[in-house]
C-alpha positions as MATLAB code, in Angstrom:
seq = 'XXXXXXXXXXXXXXXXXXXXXXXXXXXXXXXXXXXXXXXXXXXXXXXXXXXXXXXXXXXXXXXXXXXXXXXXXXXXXXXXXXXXXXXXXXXXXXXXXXXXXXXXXXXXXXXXXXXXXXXXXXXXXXXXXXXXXXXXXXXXXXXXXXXXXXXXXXXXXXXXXXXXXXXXXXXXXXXXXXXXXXXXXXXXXXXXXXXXXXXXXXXXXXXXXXXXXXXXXXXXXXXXX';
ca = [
      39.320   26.159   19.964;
      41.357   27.640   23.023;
      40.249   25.899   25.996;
      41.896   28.172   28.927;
      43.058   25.646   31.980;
      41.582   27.108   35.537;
      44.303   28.827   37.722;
      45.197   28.676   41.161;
      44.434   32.308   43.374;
      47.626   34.100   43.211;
      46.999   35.560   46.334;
      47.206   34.103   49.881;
      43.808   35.728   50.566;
      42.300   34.122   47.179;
      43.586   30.589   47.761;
      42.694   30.938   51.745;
      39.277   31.525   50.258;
      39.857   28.810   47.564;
      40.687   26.118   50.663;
      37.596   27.585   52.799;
      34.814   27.215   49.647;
      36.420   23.456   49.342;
      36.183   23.005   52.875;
      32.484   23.890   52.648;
      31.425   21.668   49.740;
      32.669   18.450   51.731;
      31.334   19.376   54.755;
      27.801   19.916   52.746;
      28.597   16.887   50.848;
      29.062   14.627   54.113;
      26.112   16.273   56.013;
      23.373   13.459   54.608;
      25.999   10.321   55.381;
      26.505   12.134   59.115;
      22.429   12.054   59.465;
      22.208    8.559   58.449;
      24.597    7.390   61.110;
      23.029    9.435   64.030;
      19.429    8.490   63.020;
      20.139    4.638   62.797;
      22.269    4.785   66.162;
      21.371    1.576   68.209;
      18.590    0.324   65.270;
      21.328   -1.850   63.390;
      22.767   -5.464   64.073;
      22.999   -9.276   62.712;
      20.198  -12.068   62.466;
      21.288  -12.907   66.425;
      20.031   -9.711   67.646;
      16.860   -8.887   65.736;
      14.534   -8.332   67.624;
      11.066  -10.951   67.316;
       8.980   -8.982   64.480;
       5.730   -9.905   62.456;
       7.519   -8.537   59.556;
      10.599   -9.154   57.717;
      11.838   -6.539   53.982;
      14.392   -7.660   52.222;
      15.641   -5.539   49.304;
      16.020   -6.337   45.867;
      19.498   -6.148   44.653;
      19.781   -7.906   40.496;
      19.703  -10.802   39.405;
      21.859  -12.750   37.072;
      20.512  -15.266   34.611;
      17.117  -14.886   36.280;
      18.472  -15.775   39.766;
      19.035  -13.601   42.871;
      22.555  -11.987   42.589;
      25.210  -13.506   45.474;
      24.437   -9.905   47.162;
      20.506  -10.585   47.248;
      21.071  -14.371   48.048;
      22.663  -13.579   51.083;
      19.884  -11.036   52.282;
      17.469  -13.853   51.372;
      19.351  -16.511   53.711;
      19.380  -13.871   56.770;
      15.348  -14.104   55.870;
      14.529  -17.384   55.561;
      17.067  -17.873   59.065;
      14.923  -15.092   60.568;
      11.528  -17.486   59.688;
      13.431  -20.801   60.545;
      14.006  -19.491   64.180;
      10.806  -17.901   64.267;
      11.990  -14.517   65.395;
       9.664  -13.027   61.896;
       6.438  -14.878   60.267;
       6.125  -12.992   57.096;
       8.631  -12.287   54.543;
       8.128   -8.905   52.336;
      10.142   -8.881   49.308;
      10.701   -5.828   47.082;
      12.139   -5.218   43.975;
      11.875   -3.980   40.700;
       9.681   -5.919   38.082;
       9.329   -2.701   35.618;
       9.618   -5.043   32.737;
       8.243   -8.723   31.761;
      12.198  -10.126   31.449;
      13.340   -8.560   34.796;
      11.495  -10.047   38.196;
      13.073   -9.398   41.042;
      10.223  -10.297   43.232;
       9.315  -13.368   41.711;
      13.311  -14.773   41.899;
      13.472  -14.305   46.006;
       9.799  -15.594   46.504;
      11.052  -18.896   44.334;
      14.472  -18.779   46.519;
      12.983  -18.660   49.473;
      10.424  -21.217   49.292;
      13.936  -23.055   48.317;
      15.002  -22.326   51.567;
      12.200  -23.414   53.875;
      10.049  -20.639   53.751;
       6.281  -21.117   53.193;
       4.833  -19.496   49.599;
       1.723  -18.067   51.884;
       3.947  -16.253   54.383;
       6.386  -14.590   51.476;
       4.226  -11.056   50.275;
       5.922   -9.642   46.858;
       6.241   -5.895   46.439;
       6.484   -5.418   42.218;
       6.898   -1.749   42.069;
       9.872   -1.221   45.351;
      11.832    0.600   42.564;
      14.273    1.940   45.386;
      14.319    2.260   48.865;
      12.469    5.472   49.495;
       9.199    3.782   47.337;
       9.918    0.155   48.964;
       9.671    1.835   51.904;
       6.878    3.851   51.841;
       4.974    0.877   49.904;
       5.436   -0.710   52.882;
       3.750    1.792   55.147;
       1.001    2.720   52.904;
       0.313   -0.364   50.326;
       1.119   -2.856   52.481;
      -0.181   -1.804   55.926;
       3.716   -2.320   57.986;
       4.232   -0.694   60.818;
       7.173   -2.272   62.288;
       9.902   -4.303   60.193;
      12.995   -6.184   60.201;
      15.023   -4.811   57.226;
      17.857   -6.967   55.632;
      20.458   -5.442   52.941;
      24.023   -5.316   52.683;
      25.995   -3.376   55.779;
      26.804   -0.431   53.337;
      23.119    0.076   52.479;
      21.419   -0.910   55.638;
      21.685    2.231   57.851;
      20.238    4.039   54.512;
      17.106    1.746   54.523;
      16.202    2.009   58.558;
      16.572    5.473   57.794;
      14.169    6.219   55.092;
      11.698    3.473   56.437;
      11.559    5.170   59.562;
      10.944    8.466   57.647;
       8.394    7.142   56.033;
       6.650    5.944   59.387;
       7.595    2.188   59.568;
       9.795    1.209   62.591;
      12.399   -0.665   61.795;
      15.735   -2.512   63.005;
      18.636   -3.144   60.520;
      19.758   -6.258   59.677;
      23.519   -6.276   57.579;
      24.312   -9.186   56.097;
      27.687  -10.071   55.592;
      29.347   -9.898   52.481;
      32.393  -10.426   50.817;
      34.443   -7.390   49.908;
      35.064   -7.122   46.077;
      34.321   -4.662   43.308;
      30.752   -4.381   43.725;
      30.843   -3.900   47.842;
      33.273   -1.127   47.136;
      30.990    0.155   44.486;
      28.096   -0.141   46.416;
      30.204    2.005   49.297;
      31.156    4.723   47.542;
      27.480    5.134   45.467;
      25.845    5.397   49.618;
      27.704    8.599   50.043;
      26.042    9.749   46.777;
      22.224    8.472   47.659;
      22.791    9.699   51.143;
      22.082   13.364   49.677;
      18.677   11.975   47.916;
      17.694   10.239   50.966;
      17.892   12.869   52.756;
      15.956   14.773   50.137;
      13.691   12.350   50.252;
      12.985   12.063   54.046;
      12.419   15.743   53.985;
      10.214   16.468   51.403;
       8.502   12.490   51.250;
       7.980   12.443   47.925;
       4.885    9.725   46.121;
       6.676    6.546   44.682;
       7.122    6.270   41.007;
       3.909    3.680   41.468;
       1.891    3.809   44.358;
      -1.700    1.980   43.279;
      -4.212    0.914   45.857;
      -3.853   -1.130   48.914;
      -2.899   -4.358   49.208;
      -4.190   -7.052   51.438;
      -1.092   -9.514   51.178;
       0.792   -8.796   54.773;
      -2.603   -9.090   56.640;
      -3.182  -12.160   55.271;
       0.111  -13.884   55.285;
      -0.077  -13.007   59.201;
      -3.207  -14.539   59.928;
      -2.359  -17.977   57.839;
       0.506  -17.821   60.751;
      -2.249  -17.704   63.363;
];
């Protein structure tokens, strides 16, 4: 089979327009990630500056063996230090638990109750599959209105982003973390999901799951009363 290689323009005029069309695709392509920095501006900082809230999300982000991954661990410390100094009284956690062996929930409700958090103020959101539907769970499931969000700095501005789209007010919390393979990973992937989040703040798509209300925030809050 003859596979013919592409070929440069031979023309100045054809690789002029060659460099222009390239040009255009990265501009296009960097559009979302420019959006998510201008529309998080001033909403993003560390466990010192957040701001006293009723409600604290934390993200799910794998386990291994069962147990919250070092990357979710350290979101779940910036919680439970959030509780500890009293600057949040309920703890939303949100993750994927699509299957009976996978339970992301489940793990950071266990870790933080590890870590000094009461079971009644921790709320567990089984179906936040990613952020768009953790986010808009949050709004419309579980009654938020204004949150503390804690992830990783590289996915942080992505999450006050969409969670504002989808009505909830938020400030960012990004946890530090240390920078190996999977930080880089996670880096590069943003400038990919920053495209669907934008997608997704425009046209607000329903979660994979949505199901009917859910009493759990209201609840926690007034066993803090």
């Amino acid at each position: 089979m003859d596979i013919r290689r592409p070929r440069l323009p031979r023309t100045r005029a054809g690789r002029r327009r060659l460099v222009q069309a390239v040009m255009g695709v990265c501009v296009l392509a960097l559009l979302p990630a420019t959006w998510l920095f201008v529309s998080t501006a001033g909403r993003l900082g560390t466990t010192a500056d957040a701001p006293r809230t009723e409600v604290a999300v934390v993200f799910g982000a794998g386990l291994w063996a069962g147990e919250p991954s070092p990357y979710l661990a350290h979101r779940l410390d910036a919680a439970a230090e959030l509780y500890g100094e009293g600057r949040v009284e309920v703890v939303l956690v949100t993750g994927d638990n699509s299957r009976e062996d996978y339970d992301e929930p489940d793990a950071m409700r266990a870790y933080l109750t590890r870590h000094g958090v009461p079971d009644a103020r921790i709320v567990s959101d089984y179906a936040g599959f990613d952020t768009w539907d953790s986010c808009v769970r949050a709004k419309k499931i579980f009654g938020v209105d204004k949150a503390v969000l804690i992830s990783q700095g590289f996915h942080i501005r992505r999450a006050v982003a969409l969670c504002e789209a989808a009505g909830v007010e938020s400030y960012g919390v990004g946890v530090d973390a240390k920078h190996d393979a999977t930080w880089y990973y996670g880096g590069a992937r943003e400038v990919l999901a920053a495209g669907k989040a934008a997608l997704d703040a425009v046209f607000e798509p329903d979660p994979r799951f949505l199901g009917p209300r859910e009493p759990g925030v209201r609840r926690a809050l007034a066993s803090a009363e």
